[in-house]
C-alpha positions in Angstrom: -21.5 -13.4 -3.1 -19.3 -12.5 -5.9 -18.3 -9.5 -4.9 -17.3 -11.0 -1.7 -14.6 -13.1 -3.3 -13.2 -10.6 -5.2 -12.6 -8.6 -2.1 -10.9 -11.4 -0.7 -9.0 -12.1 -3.5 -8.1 -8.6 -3.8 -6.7 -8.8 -0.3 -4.5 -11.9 -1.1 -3.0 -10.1 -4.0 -2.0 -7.2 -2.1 -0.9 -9.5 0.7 1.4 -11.3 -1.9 2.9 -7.9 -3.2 4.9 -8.5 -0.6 6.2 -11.7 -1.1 6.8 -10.9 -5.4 8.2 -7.3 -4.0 10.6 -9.1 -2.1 11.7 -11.4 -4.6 12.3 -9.1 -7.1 14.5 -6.6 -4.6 16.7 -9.4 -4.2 18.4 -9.0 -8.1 17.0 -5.7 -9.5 16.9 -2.0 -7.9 14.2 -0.3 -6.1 13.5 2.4 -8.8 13.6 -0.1 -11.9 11.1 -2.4 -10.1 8.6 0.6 -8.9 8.7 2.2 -13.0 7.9 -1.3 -14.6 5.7 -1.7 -12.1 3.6 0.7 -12.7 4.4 1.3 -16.2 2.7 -2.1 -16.8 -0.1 -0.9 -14.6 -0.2 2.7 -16.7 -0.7 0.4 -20.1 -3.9 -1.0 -18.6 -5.1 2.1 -16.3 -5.2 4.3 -19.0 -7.5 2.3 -21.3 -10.1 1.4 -18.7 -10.1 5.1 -17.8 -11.1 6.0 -21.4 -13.4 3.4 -21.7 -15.2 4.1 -18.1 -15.2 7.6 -18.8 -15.6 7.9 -22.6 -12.5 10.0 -22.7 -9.4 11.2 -20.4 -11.2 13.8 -17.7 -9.3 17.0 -18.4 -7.9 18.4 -15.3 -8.8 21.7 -14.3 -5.6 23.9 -13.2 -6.2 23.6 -9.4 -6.2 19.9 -10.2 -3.0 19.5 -11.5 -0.4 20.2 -8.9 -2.6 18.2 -6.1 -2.9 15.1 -9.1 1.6 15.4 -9.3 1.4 15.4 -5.7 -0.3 12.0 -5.6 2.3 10.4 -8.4 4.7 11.9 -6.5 3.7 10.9 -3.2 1.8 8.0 -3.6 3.6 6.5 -6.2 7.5 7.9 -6.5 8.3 7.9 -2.5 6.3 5.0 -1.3 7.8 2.5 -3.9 11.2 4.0 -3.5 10.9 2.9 0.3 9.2 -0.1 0.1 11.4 -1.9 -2.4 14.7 -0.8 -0.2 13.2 -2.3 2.6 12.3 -5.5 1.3 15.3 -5.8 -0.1 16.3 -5.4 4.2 13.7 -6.7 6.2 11.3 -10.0 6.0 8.1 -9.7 3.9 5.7 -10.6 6.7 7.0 -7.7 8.8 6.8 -5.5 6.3 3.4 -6.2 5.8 2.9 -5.3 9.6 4.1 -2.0 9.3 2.3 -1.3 6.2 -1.0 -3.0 8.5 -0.6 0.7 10.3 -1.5 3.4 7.3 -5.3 3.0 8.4 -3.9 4.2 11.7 -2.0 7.2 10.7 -4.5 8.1 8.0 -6.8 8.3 11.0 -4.3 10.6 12.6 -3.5 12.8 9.6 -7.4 13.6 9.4 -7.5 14.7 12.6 -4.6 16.8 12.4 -5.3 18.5 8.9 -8.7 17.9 8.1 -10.0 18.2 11.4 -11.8 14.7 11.7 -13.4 13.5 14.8 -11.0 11.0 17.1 -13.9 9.0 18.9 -12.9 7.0 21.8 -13.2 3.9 19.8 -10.7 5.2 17.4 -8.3 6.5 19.9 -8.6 2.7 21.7 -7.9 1.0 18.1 -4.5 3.9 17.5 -3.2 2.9 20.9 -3.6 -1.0 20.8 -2.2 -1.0 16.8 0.8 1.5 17.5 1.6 -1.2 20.7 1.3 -3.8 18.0 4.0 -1.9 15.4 6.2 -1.1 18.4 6.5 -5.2 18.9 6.6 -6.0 15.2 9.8 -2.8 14.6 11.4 -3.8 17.5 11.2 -7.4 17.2 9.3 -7.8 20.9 12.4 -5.7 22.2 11.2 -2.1 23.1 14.8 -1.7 24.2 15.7 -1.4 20.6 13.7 2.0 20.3 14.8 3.1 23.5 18.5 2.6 22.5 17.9 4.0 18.6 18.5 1.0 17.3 16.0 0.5 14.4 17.6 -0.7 11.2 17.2 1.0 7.8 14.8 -1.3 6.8 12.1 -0.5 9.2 12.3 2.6 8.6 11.9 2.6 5.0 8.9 0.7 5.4 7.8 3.3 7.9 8.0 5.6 6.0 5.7 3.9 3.2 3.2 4.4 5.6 3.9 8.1 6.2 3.8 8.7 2.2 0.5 6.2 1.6 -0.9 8.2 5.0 -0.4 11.8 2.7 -1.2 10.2 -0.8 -4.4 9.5 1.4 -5.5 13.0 2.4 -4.5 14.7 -1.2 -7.1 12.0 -2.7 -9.8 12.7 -0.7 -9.8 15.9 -2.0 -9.1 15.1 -5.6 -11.5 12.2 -5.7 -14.6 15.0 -4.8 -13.9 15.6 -8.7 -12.3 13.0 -10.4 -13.7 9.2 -10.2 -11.2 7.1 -8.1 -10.1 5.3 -11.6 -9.2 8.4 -12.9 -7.3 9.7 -9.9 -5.0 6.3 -9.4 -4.5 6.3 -13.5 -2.7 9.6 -13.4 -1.3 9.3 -10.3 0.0 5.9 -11.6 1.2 7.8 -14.9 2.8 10.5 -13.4 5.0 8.3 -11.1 6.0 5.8 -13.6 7.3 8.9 -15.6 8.8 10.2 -12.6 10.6 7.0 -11.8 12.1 6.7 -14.8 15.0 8.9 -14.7 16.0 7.3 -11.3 15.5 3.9 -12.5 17.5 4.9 -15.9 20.6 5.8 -13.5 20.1 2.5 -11.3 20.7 0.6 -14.5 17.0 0.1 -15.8 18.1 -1.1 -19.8 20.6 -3.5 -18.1 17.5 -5.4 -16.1 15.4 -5.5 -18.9 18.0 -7.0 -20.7 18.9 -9.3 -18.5 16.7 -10.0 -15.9 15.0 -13.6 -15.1 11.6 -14.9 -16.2 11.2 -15.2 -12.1 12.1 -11.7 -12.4 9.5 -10.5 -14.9 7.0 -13.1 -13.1 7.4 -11.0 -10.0 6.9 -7.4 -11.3 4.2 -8.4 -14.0 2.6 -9.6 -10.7 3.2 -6.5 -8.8 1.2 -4.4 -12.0 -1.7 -6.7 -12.9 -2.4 -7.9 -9.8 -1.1 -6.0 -7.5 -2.4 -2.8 -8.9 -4.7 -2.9 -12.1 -7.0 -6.5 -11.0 -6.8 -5.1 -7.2 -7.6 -1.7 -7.9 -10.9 -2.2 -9.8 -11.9 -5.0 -7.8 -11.3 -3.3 -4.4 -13.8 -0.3 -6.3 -16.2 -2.6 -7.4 -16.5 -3.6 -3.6 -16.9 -0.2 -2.5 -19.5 0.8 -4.8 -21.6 -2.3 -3.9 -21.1 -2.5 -0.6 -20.0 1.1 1.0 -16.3 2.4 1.7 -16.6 1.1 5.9 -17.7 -2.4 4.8 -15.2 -3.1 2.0 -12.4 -1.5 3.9 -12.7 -4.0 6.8 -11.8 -6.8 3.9 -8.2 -4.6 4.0 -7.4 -6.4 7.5 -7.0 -9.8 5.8 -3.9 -8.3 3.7 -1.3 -8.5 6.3 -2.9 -11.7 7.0 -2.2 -12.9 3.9 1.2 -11.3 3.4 2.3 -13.4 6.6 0.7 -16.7 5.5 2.8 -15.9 1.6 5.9 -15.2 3.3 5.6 -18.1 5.5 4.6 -20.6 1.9 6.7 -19.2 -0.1 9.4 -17.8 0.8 9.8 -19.8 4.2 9.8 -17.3 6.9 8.8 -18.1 10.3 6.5 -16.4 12.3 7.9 -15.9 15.5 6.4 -14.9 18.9 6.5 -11.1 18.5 5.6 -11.2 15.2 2.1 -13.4 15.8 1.9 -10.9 19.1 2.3 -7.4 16.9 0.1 -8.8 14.3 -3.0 -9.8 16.5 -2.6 -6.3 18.0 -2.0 -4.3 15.0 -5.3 -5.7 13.3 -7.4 -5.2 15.8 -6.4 -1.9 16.2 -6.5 -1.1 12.8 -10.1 -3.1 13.1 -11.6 -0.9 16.1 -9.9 2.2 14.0 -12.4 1.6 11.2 -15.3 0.3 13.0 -18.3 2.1 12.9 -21.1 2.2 15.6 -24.4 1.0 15.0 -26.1 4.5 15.4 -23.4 5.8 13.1 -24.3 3.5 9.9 -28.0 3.6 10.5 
């Protein structure tokens, strides 16, 4: 039972990333946010990597560029995006777009790593990539038609692209390294990548000055968000198996909506109720696996 409500408190942290990532776009810049984010998340990562694993696992030299990849990936790009397009679009949509990575992870597999596409799948990728074209387009499919997506859906999009990629590089380096390991580096590496970036956006000048709201929002974003969710979400999988806990991840746009809508007042509106059932049953048919399958 315990395990249980971590998972679902896992997912309400992740769902309220969101709602913190959109508060904090609104007075300091994409890159600063993403570096503090996860240099806060580095400071803890790091530690419980040398505690579970009695020392840093040395990386062997085909290791290394895949393990930048992911910081670079994973961490660098899909922060970048996600932080400009808060700082565009509401947090509940954006948390319908993100809904989607399942979907193109699904995709990417079958492209690159040449995964099966069962009928079930292919049902789920068609009813959730219905469900994203009502959520981008705001229940106006004109709007694609005519080109006329704003730049904050496509940032978010390409979030998903990024987390879609950082997805396939860790399948194959999680064959060697633990998944602790593999999201501590990857978390190092991009914090040290975003800090040039965030240096040039003005990084001493929010430290200095921003807002205890401000600092609420990010230390948020890398305890919760990251460090608590990460090992949590882990814990889940080791207890109960990577299909069983991964269902829990439907609940996070679920709970990014029901933030948005508490806290920061948004309303959910007809397309958006629309794109959400659809995308998380998609997403939920995606992942589903048969009877026969499990046993």
């Amino acid at each position: 039972m315990k395990i249980y409500v971590k998972l679902i408190l896992t997912m309400l942290f992740w769902g309220g990333t969101f709602v913190a990532g959109k508060l904090a776009a609104e007075n300091v810049g994409p890159f600063s946010i993403a570096f503090l984010r996860f240099a806060i998340a580095s400071a803890f990562l790091l530690p419980l990597t040398w505690k579970s694993e009695g020392k840093f696992p040395p990386l062997k030299r085909s290791q290394i560029i895949p393990v930048i990849l992911l910081g670079l990936i994973g961490i660098f790009v899909y922060n970048a995006m996600f932080y400009k397009g808060l700082k565009i679009i509401e947090a509940s949509r954006a948390a319908l777009i993100i809904a989607t990575c399942p979907i193109f992870i699904t995709i990417f597999s079958a492209l690159f790593l040449k995964e099966k596409i069962t009928p079930l799948k292919a049902l789920g990728i068609a009813i959730s990539v219905c469900g994203a074209t009502v959520v981008i387009s705001k229940g106006d499919i004109s709007r694609i038609i005519d080109g006329g997506l704003g730049r904050g859906e496509l940032y978010i999009f390409c979030c998903v692209l990024s987390w879609a990629t950082y997805s396939l590089i860790g399948k194959g380096v999680m064959k060697e390294l633990s998944p602790l390991t593999a999201v501590s580096y990857s978390a190092a590496v991009g914090a040290i990548a975003l800090f040039v970036p965030a240096c040039f956006e003005g990084l001493v000048g929010y430290i200095a000055h921003q807002s205890a709201r401000d600092w609420l929002c990010i230390s948020y974003l890398g305890i919760f968000g990251t460090v608590i969710g990460f090992v949590w979400y882990y814990q889940g999988v080791e207890r109960l198996g990577p299909t069983k806990a991964g269902l829990f991840i439907n609940f996070v746009p679920i709970f990014g909506i029901l933030c948005a809508c508490l806290i920061l007042r948004e309303q959910i509106t007809f397309s958006l109720a629309v794109g959400a059932v659809l995308v998380i049953s998609g997403v939920y048919l995606t992942n589903r696996t048969p009877k026969a399958g499990r046993a």
